[in-house]
C-alpha positions as CSV (number, residue, x, y, z in Angstrom):
1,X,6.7,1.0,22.5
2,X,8.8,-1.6,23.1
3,X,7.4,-4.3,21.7
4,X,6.5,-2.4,18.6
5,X,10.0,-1.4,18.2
6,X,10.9,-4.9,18.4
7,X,8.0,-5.8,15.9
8,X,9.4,-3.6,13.5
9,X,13.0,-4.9,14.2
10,X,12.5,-8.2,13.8
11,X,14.3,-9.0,16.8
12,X,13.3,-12.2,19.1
13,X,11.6,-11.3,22.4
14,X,13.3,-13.2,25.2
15,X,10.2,-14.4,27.1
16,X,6.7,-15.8,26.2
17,X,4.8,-13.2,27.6
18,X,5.8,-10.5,25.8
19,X,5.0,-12.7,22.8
20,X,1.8,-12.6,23.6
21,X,1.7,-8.9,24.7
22,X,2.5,-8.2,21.2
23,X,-0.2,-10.1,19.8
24,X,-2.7,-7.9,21.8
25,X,-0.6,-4.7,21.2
26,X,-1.1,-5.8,17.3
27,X,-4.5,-6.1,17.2
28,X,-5.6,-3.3,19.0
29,X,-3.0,-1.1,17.1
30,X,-5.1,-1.4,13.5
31,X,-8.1,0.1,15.4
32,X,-6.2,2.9,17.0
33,X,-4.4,3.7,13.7
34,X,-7.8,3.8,11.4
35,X,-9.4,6.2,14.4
36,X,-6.4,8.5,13.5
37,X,-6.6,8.0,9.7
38,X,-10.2,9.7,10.4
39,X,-8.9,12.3,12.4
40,X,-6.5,13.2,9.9
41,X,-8.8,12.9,7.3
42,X,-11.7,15.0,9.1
43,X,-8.9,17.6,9.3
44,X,-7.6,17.8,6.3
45,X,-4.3,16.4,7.1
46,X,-2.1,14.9,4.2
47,X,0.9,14.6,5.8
48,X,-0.3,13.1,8.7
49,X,-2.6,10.6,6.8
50,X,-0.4,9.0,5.1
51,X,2.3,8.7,7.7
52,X,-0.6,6.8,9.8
53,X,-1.2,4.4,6.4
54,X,2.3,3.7,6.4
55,X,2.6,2.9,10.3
56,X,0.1,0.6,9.7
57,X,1.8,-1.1,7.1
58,X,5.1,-1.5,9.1
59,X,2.0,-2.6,11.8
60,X,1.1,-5.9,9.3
61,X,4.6,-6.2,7.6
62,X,6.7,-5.8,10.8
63,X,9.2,-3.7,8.9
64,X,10.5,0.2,9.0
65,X,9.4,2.1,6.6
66,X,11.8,3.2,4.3
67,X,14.4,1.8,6.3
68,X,13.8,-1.7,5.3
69,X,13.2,-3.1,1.5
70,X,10.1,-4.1,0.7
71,X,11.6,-7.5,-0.5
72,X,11.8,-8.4,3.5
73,X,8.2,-8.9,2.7
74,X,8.9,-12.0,1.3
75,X,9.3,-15.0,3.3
76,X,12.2,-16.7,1.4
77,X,14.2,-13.8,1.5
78,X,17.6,-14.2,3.2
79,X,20.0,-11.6,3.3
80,X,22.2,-13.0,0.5
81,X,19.4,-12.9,-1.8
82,X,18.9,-9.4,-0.8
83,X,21.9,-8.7,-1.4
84,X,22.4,-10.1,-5.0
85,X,19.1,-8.5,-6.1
86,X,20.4,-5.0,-5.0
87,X,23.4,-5.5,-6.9
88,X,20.8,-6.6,-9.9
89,X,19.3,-3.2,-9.8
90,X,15.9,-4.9,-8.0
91,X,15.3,-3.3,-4.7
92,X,11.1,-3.3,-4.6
93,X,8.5,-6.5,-4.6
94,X,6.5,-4.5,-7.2
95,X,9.6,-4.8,-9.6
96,X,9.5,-8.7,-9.7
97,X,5.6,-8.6,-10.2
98,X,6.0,-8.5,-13.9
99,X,8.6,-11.2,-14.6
100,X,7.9,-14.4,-15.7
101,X,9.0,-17.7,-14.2
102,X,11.8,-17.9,-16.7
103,X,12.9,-14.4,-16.1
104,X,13.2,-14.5,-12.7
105,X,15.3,-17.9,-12.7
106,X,17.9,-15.9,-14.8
107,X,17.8,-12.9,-12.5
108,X,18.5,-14.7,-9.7
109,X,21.1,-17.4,-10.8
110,X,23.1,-18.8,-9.1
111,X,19.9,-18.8,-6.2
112,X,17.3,-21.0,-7.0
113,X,14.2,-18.8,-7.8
114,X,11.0,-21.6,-7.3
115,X,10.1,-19.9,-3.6
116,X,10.2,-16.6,-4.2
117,X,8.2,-17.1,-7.1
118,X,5.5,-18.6,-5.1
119,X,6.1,-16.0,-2.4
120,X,5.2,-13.0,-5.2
121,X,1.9,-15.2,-6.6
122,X,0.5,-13.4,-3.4
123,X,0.9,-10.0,-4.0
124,X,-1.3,-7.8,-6.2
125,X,-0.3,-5.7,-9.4
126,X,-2.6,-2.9,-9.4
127,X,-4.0,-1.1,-12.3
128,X,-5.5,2.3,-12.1
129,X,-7.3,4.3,-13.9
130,X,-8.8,8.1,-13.8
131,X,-11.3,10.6,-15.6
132,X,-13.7,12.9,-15.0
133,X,-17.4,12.3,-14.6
134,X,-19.5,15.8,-15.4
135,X,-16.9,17.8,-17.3
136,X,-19.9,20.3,-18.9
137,X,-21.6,19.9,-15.5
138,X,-23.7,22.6,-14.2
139,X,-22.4,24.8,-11.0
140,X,-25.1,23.5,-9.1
141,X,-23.5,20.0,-9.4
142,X,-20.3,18.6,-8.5
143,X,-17.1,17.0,-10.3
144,X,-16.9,13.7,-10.0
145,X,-13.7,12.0,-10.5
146,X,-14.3,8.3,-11.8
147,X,-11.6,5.7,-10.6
148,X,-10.8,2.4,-12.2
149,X,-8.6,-0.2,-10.3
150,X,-7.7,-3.6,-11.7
151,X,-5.7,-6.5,-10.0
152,X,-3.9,-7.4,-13.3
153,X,-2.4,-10.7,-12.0
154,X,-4.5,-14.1,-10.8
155,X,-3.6,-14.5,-7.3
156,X,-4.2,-17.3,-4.8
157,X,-6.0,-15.0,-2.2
158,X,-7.3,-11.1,-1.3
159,X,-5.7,-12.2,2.1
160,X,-3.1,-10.1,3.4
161,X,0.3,-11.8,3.1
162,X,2.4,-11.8,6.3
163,X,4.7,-14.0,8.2
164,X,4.7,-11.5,10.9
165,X,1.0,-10.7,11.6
166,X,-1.0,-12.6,13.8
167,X,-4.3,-12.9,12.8
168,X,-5.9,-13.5,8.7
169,X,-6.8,-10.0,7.1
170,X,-8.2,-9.0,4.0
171,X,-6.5,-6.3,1.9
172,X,-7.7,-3.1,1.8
173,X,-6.3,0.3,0.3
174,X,-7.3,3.8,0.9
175,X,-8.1,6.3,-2.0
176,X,-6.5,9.7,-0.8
177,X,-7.2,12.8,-2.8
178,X,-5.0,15.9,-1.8
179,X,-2.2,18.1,-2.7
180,X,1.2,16.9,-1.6
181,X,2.9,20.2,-2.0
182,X,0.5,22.1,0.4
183,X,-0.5,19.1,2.4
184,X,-4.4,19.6,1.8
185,X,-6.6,16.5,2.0
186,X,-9.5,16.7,0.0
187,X,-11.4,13.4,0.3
188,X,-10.5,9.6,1.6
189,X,-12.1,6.4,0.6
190,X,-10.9,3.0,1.9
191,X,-12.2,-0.1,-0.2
192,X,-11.6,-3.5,-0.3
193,X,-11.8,-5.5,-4.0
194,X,-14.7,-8.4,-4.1
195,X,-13.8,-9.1,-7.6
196,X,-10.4,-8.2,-10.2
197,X,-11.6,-4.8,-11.4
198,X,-13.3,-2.2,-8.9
199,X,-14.8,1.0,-9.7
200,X,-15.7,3.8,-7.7
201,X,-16.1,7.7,-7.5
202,X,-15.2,10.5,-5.6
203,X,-16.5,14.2,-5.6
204,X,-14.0,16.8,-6.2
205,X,-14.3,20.1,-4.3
206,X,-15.2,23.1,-5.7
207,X,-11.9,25.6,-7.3
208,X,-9.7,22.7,-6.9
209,X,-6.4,23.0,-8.6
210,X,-5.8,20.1,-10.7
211,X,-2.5,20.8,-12.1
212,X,-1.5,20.1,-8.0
213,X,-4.2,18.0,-7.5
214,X,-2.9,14.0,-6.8
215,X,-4.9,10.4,-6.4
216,X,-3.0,8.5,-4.2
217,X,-3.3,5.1,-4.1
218,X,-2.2,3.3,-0.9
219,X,-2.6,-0.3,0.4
220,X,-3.2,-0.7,4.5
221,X,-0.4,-3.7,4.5
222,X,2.1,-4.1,1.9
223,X,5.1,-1.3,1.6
224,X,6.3,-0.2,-1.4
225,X,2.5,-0.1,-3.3
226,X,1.8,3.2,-3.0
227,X,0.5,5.0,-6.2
228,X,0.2,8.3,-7.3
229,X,-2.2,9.7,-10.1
230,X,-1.9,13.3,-11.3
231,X,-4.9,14.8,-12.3
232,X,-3.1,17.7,-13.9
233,X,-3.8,15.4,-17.1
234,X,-7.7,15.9,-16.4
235,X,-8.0,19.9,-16.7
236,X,-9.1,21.5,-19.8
237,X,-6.6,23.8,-21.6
């Protein structure tokens, strides 16, 4: 617990072998944490799910969540930067996505803006998309819900992007159906993009509610990605 706290913290360990207890502790934490991502899911645990995504996150990241900003993600940030980009009104990585070169020099004058530029080419604007497959379906068959995902941006590499995990990754993101107000989890899907645009399904349970009813969208190693789809949109009047 130690060393994860540490991990999280940012702090220096004072001797070599913890260094490499940590490294172990790392790895074998992503195994432990998808075993109870299937738990959760197998039970029907919302809540719970998603608090083990986001563990895993501060896992690859070696942040708190939402105790840290997701700019810390970035390896040129400093804590002056930080700083200035609060007072700017920017406090996520997601929020610099969309700016160009140009805009970003001006938003961070006086700073100079070249690394952290480079730093975002790494991270993915996602894109997605809903509707419903079978809408005149017979009872006998079920609702599908059809799911479009797009990495808008050309990156350099699906790799995760880390300075504080250990070992090379590839970027993943679960698909979590459920209802955030009761904390019901309907259906999970974890997949992993081979090209830009990915699209998958997932079957809808019977009598589901779906002015309640929520997509969300969550990666397994950057914080501050999460995305949530109501379906609400979906039902027929």
């Amino acid at each position: 617990m130690f060393a994860l706290q540490a991990h999280f913290s940012r702090a220096e360990l004072p001797i070599s072998d913890y260094i490499t207890d940590l490294k172990s502790i790392l790895d074998q934490s992503i195994r432990i944490i998808q075993a109870m991502i299937d738990v959760c899911a197998n039970s029907g645990w919302l809540s719970s799910a998603l608090t083990c995504m986001h563990l895993l996150q501060m896992i690859i990241q070696g942040l708190w969540f939402e105790r840290d900003s997701s700019l810390l993600m970035l390896p040129s940030m400093n804590d002056n930067l930080l700083d200035h980009l609060k007072g700017r009104g920017v406090s996520t990585v997601l929020s610099l996505l969309d700016r160009s070169r140009e805009e970003l020099h001006k938003l961070l004058q006086p700073f100079s803006a070249a690394e952290l530029y480079q730093d975002l080419q790494h991270f993915p604007r996602l894109d997605v998309k809903v509707k419903l497959q079978n809408e005149d379906k017979e009872q006998s068959k079920p609702q599908m819900l059809n799911i479009r995902m797009q990495i808008k941006n050309t990156r350099r590499s699906p790799r995760v992007f880390s300075s504080k995990f250990p070992k090379a990754k590839q970027e993943a993101w679960w698909l979590v159906l459920g209802n955030i107000t009761s904390s019901e989890l309907y259906g999970l899907k974890r997949i992993s993009f081979a090209d830009r645009v990915l699209n998958t399904r997932m079957e809808l349970p019977p009598m589901l509610n779906m002015q309640e009813a929520k997509l969300i969208v969550v990666s397994d190693c950057y914080l501050g990605f999460d995305q949530e789809v109501s379906l609400g949109h979906l039902a027929k009047v």
